[in-house]
C-alpha positions as CSV (number, residue, x, y, z in Angstrom):
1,X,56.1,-34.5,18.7
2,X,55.9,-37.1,21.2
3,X,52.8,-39.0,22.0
4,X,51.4,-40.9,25.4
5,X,48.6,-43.2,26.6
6,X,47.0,-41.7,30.1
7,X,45.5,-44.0,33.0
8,X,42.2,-45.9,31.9
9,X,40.5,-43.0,33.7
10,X,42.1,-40.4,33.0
11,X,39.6,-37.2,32.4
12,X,40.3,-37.0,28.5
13,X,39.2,-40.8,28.6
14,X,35.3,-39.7,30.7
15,X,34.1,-36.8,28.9
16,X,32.9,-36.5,25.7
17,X,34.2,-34.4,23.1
18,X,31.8,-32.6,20.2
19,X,32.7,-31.6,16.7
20,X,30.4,-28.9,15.0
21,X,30.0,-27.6,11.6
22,X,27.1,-26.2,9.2
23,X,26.0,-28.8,6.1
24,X,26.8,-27.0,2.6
25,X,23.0,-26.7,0.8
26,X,22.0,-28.5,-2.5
27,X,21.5,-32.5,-2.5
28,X,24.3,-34.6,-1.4
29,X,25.4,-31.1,0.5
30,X,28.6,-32.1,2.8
31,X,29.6,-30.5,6.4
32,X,33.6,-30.0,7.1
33,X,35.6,-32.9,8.0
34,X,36.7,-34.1,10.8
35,X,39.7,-36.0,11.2
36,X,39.9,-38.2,14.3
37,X,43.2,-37.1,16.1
38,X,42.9,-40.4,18.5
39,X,41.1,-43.9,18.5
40,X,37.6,-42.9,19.2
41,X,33.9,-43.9,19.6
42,X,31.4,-41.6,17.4
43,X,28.3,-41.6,19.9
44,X,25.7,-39.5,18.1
45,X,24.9,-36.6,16.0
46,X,22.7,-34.0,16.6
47,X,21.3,-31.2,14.0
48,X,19.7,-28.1,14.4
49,X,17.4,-26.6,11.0
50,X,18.4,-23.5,9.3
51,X,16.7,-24.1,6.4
52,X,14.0,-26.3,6.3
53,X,14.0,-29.5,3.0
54,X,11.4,-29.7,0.8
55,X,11.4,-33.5,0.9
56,X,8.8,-35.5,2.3
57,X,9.5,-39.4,3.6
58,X,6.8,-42.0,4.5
59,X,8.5,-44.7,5.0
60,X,12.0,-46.1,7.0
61,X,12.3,-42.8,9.5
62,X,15.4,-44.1,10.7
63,X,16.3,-42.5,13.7
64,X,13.4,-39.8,13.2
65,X,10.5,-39.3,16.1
66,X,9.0,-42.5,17.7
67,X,5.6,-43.5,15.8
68,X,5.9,-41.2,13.4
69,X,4.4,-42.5,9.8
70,X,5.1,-39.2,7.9
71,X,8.1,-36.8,7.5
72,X,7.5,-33.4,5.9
73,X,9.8,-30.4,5.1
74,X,12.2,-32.8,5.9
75,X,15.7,-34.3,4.7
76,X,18.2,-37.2,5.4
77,X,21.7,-37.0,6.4
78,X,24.4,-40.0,6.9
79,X,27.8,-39.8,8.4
80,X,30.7,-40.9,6.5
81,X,33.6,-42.5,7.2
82,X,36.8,-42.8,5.3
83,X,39.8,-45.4,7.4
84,X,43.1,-46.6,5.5
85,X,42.8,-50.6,5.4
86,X,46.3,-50.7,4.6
87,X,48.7,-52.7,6.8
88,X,51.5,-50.8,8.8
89,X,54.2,-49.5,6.4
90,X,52.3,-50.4,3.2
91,X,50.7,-47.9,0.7
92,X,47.7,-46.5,1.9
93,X,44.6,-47.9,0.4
94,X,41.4,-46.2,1.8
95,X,37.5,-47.5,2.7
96,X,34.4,-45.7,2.8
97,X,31.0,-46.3,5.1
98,X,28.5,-45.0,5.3
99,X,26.3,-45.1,8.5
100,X,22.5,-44.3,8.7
101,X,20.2,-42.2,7.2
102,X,19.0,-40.4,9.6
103,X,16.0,-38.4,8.6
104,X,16.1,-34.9,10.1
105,X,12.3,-34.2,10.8
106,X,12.3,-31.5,13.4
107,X,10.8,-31.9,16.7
108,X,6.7,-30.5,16.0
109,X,4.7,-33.2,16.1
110,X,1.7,-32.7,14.3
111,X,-2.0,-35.0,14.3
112,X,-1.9,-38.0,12.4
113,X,1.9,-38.9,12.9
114,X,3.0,-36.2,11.2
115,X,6.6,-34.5,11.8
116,X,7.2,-30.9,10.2
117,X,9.9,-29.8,10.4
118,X,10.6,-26.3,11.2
119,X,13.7,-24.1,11.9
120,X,14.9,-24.2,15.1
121,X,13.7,-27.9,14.9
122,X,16.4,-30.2,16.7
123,X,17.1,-34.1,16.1
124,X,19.3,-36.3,18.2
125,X,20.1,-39.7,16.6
126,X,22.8,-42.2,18.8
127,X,25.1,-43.9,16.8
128,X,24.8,-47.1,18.0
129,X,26.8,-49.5,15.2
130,X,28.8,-51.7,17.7
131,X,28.7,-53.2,21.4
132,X,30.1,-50.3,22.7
133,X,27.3,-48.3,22.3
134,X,28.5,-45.9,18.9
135,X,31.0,-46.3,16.1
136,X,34.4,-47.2,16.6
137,X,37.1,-44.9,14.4
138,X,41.1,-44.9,14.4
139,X,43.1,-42.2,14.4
140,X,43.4,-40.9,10.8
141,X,39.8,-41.7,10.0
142,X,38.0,-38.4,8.0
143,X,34.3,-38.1,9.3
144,X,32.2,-36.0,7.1
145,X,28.0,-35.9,6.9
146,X,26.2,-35.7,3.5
147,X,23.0,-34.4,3.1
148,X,20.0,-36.5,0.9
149,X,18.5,-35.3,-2.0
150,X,17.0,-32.4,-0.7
151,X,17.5,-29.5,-3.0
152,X,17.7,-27.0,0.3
153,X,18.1,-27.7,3.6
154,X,20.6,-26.6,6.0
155,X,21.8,-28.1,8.9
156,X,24.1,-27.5,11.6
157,X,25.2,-30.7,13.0
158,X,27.1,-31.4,16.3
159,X,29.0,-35.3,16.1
160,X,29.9,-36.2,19.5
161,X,32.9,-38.8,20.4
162,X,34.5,-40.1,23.3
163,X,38.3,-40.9,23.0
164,X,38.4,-44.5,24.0
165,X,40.8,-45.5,26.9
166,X,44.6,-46.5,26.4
167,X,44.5,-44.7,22.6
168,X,47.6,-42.2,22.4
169,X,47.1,-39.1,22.3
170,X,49.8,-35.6,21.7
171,X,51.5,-35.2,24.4
């Protein structure tokens, strides 16, 4: 298997890629892992209800709908990343993060500054952790989300990346 770098812009290098899955019920629920096959930038995730949470938040609605005071039927989700620290040729010795939560509160908008969420509700949050506008991962990194507490809801959950220019890639 051989590998290559393509010019800076190079199609692969523009578009933007997505990884889907569907979150596992139950509290601290996980969604399939994704292993980044290239150095890439995690731009943002977006879920789609299947089964609305129980849960209701009032306060810190990171990433939920602008204004809003009060989250109901809702949950909270946060991307996780797992990179070996190790220096080349040394044993591997692994890192966890953990970036948000976002809370998923559907897109009704109720009186008051109320958000119910519903099925069929949709939530887009950007991942906006460094200067280049997402999350910077290297290739090897496992990216997995975790649900909150919530005793039942199901997401599905779309991550999108971009594969940042000059990383190798198979050729």
């Amino acid at each position: 298997m051989s590998v290559k770098s393509m010019a800076y812009d190079n199609a692969a290098y523009i578009a933007r890629g997505s990884f889907s899955t569907i979150m596992t019920a139950g509290s601290g629920g996980v969604s399939a892992k994704f292993v980044a096959f290239a150095n890439m930038l995690l731009t943002g995730l977006t879920t789609f209800t299947t089964i609305v949470g129980t849960s209701t938040y009032t306060t810190g609605l990171t990433g939920g709908p602008t204004g809003v005071g009060t989250a109901v039927a809702a949950t909270q989700l946060s991307v996780i990343r797992i990179t070996n620290t190790a220096a080349p040729g040394a044993s591997v010795a692994l890192a966890t993060s953990t970036i948000g939560p976002f809370t998923v509160a559907g897109s009704f908008l109720g009186t008051g500054g109320t958000a119910t969420n519903q099925v069929g509700g949709s939530n887009q949050f950007a991942i906006n952790t460094a200067a280049l506008g997402g999350l910077l991962v290297n290739q090897g990194d496992q990216i997995y989300i975790v649900n909150g507490t919530d005793g039942q809801a199901v997401e599905l959950v779309t991550m999108d990346y971009q594969i940042q220019p000059g990383a190798s890639v198979v050729a």
